[in-house]
Backbone as XML, in Angstrom:
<?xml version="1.0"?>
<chain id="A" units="angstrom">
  <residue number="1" name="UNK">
    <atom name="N" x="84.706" y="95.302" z="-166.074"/>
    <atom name="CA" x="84.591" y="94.013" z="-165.442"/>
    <atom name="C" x="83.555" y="94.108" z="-164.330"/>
  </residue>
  <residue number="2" name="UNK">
    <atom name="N" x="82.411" y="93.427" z="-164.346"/>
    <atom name="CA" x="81.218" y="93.150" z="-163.005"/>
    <atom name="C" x="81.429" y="92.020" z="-162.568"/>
  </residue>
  <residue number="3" name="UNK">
    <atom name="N" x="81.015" y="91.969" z="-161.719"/>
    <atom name="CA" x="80.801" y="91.532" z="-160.377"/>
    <atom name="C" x="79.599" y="90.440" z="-160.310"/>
  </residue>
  <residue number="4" name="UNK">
    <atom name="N" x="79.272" y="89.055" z="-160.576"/>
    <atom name="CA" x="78.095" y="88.497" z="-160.641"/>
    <atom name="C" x="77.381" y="88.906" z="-159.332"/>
  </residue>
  <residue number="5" name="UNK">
    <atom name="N" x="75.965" y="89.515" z="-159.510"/>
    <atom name="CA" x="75.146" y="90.073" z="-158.366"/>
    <atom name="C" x="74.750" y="89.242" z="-157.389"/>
  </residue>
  <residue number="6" name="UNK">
    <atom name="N" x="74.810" y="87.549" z="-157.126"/>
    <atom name="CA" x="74.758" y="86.767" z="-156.274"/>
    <atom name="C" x="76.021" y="86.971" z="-155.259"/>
  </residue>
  <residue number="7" name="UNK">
    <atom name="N" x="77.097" y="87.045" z="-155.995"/>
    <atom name="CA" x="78.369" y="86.646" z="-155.272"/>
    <atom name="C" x="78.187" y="88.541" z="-154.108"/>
  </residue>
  <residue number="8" name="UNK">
    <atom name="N" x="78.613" y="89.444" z="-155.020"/>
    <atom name="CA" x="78.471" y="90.784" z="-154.401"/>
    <atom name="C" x="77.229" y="90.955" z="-153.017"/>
  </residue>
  <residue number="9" name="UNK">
    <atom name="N" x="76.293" y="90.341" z="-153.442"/>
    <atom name="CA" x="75.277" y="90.342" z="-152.578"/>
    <atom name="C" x="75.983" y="89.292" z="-150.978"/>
  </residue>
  <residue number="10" name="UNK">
    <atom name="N" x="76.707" y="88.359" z="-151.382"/>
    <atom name="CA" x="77.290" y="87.215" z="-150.273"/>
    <atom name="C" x="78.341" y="87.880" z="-149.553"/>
  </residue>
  <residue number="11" name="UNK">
    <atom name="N" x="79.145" y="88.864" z="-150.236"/>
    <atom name="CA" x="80.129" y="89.446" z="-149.881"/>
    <atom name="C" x="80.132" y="90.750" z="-148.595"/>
  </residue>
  <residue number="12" name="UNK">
    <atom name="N" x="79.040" y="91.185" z="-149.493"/>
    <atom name="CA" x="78.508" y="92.685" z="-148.807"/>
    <atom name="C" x="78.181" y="91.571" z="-147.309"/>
  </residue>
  <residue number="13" name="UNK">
    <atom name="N" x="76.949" y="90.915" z="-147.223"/>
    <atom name="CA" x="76.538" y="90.255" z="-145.626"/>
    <atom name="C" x="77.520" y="90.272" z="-145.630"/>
  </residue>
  <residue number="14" name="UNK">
    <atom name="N" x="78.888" y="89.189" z="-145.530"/>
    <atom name="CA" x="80.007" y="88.730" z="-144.884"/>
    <atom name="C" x="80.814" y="89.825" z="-144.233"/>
  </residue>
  <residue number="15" name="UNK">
    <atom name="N" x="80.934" y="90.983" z="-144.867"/>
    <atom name="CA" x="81.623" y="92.262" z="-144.724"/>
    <atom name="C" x="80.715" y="92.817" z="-143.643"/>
  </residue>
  <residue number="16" name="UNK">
    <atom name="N" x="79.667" y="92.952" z="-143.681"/>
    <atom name="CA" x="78.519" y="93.555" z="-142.691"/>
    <atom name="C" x="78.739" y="92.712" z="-141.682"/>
  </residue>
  <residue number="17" name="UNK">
    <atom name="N" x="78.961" y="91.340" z="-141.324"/>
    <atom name="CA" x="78.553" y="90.763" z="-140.314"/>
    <atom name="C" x="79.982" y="90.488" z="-139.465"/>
  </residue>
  <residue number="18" name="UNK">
    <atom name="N" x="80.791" y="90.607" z="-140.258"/>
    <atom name="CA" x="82.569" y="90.388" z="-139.595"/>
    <atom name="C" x="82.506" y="92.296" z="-138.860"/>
  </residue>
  <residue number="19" name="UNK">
    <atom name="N" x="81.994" y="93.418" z="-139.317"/>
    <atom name="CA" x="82.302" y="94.397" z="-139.234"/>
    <atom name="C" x="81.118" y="94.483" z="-137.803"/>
  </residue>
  <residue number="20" name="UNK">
    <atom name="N" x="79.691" y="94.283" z="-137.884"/>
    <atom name="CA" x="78.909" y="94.456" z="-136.844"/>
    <atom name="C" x="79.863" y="93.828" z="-135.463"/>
  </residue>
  <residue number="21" name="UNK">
    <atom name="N" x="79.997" y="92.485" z="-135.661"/>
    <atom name="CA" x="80.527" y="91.563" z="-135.175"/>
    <atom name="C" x="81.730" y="92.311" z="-134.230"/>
  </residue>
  <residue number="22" name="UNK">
    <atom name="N" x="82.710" y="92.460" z="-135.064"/>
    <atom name="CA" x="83.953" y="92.404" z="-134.482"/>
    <atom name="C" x="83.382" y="94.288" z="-133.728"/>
  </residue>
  <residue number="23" name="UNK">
    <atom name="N" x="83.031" y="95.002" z="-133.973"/>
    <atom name="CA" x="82.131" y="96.416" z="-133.522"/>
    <atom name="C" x="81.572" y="96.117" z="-131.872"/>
  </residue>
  <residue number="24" name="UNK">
    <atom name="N" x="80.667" y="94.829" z="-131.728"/>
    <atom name="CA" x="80.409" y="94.429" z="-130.657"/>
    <atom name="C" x="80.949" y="93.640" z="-130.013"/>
  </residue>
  <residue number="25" name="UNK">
    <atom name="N" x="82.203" y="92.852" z="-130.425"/>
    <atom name="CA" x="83.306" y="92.631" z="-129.667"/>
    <atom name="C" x="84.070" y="93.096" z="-128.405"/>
  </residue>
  <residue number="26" name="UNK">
    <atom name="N" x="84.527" y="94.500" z="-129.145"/>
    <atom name="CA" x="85.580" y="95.759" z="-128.946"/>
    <atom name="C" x="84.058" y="96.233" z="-127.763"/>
  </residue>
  <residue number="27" name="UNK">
    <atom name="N" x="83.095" y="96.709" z="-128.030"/>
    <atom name="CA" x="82.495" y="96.810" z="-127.153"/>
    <atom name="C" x="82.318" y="95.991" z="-125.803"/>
  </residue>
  <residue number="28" name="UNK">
    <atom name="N" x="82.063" y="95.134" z="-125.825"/>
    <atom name="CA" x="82.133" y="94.159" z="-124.510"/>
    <atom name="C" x="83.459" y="93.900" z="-123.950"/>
  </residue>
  <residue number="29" name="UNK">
    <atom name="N" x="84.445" y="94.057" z="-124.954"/>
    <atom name="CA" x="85.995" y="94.474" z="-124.262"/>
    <atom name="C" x="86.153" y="95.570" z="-123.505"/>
  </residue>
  <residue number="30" name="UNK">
    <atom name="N" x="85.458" y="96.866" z="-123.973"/>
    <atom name="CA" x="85.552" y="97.261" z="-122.733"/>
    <atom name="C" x="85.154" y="97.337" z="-121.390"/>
  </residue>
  <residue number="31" name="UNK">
    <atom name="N" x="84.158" y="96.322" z="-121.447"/>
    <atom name="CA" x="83.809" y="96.331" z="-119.812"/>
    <atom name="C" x="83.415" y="94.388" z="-119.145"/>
  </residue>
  <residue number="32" name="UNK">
    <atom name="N" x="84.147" y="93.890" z="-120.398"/>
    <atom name="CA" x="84.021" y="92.683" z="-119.587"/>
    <atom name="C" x="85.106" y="91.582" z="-119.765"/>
  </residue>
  <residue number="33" name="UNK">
    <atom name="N" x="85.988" y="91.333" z="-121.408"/>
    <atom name="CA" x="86.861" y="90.401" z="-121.711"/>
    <atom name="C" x="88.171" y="91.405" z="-122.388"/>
  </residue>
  <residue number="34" name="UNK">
    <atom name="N" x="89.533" y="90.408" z="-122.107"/>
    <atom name="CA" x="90.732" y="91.445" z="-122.514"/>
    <atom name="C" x="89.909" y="91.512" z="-124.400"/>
  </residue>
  <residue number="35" name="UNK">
    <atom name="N" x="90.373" y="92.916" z="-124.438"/>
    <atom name="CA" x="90.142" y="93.269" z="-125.821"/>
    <atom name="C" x="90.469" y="92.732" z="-127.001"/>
  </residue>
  <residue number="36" name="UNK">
    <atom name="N" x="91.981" y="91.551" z="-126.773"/>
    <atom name="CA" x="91.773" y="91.287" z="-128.582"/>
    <atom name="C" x="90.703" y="90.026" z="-128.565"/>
  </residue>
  <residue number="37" name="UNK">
    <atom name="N" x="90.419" y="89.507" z="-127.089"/>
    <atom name="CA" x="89.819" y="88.093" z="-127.072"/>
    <atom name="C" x="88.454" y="88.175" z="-127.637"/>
  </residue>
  <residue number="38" name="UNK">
    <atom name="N" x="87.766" y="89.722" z="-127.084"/>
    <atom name="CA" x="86.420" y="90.105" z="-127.534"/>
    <atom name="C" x="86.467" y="90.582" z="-128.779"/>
  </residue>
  <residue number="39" name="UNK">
    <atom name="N" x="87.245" y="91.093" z="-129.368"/>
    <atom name="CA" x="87.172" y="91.278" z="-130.818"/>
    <atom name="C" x="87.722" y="90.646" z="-131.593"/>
  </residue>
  <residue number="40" name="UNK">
    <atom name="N" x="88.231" y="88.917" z="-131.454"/>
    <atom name="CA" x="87.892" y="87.898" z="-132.200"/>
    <atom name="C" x="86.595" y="87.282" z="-132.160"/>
  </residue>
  <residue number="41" name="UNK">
    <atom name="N" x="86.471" y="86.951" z="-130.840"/>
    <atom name="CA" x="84.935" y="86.471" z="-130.395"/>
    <atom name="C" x="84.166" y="87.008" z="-131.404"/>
  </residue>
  <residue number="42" name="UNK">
    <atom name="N" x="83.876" y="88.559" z="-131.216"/>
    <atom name="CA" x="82.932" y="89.319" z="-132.059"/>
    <atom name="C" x="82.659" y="88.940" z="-133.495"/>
  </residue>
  <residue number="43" name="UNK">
    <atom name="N" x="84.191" y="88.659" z="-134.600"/>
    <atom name="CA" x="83.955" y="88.409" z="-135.604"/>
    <atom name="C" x="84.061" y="87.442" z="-135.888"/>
  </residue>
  <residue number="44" name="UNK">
    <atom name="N" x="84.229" y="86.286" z="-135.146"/>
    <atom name="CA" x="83.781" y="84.471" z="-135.442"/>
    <atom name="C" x="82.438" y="84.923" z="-135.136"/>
  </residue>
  <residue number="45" name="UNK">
    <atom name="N" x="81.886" y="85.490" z="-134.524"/>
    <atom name="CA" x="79.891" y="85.513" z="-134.186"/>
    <atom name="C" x="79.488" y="86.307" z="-135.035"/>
  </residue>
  <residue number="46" name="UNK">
    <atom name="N" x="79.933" y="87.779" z="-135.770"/>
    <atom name="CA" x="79.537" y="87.789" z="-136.814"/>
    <atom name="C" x="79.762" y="86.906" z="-138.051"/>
  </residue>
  <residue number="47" name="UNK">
    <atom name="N" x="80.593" y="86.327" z="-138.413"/>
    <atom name="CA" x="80.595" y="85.672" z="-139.353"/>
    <atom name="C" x="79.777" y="84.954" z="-139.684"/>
  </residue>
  <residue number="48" name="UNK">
    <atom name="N" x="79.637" y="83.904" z="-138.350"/>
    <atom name="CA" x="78.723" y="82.899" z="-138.408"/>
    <atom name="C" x="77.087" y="83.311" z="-138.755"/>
  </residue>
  <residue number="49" name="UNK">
    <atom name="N" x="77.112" y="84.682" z="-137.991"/>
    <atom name="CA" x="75.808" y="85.877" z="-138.211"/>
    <atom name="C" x="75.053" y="85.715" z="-139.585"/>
  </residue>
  <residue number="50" name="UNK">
    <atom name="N" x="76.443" y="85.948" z="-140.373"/>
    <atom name="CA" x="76.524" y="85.785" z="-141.626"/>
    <atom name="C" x="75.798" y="85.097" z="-142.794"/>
  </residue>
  <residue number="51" name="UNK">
    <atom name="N" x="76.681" y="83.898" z="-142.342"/>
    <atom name="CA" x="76.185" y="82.695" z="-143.213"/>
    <atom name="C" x="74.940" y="82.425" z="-142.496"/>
  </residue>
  <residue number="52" name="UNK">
    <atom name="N" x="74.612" y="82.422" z="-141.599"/>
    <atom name="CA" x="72.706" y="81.892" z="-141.109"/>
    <atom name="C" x="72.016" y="82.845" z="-141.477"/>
  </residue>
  <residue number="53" name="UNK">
    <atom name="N" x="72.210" y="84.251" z="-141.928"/>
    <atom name="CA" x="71.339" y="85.074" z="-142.462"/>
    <atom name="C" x="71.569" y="84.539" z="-143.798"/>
  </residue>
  <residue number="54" name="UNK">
    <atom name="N" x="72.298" y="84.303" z="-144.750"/>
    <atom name="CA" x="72.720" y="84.163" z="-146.046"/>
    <atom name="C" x="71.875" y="82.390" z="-146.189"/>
  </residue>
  <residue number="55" name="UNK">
    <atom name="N" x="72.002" y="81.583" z="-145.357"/>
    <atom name="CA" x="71.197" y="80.430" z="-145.535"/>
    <atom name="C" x="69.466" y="80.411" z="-145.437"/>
  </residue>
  <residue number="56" name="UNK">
    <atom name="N" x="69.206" y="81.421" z="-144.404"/>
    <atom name="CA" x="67.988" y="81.776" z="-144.279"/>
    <atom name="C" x="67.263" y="82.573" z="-145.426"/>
  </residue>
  <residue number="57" name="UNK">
    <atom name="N" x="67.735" y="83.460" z="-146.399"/>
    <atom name="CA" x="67.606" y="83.870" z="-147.255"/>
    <atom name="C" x="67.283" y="82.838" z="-148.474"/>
  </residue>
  <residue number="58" name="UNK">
    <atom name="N" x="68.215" y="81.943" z="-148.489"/>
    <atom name="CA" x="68.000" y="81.010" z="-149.628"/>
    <atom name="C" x="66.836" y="80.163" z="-149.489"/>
  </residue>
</chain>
């Protein structure tokens, strides 16, 4: 069973950009917002990261 190479390709960004994201979250938690607040923050801004790289592409 594969994987249509459009969708895999949408997935991988989304995974990359929730993971950068929520990465630089946890970072700025430690020296500026309580930690789970910055590592939601992080991965609503990667996400969004996301889809504007994934729209920009198209």
């Amino acid at each position: 069973m594969s994987m249509d190479p459009e969708l895999s390709r949408k997935l991988d960004a989304l995974v990359k950009g929730l993971m950068i994201g929520g990465s630089v979250g946890v970072i700025g938690g430690l020296f500026f917002l309580d930690m789970r607040r910055a590592f939601v923050l992080g991965l609503i801004a990667g996400f969004f990261a996301a889809l504007t790289r994934l729209r920009m592409d198209r």
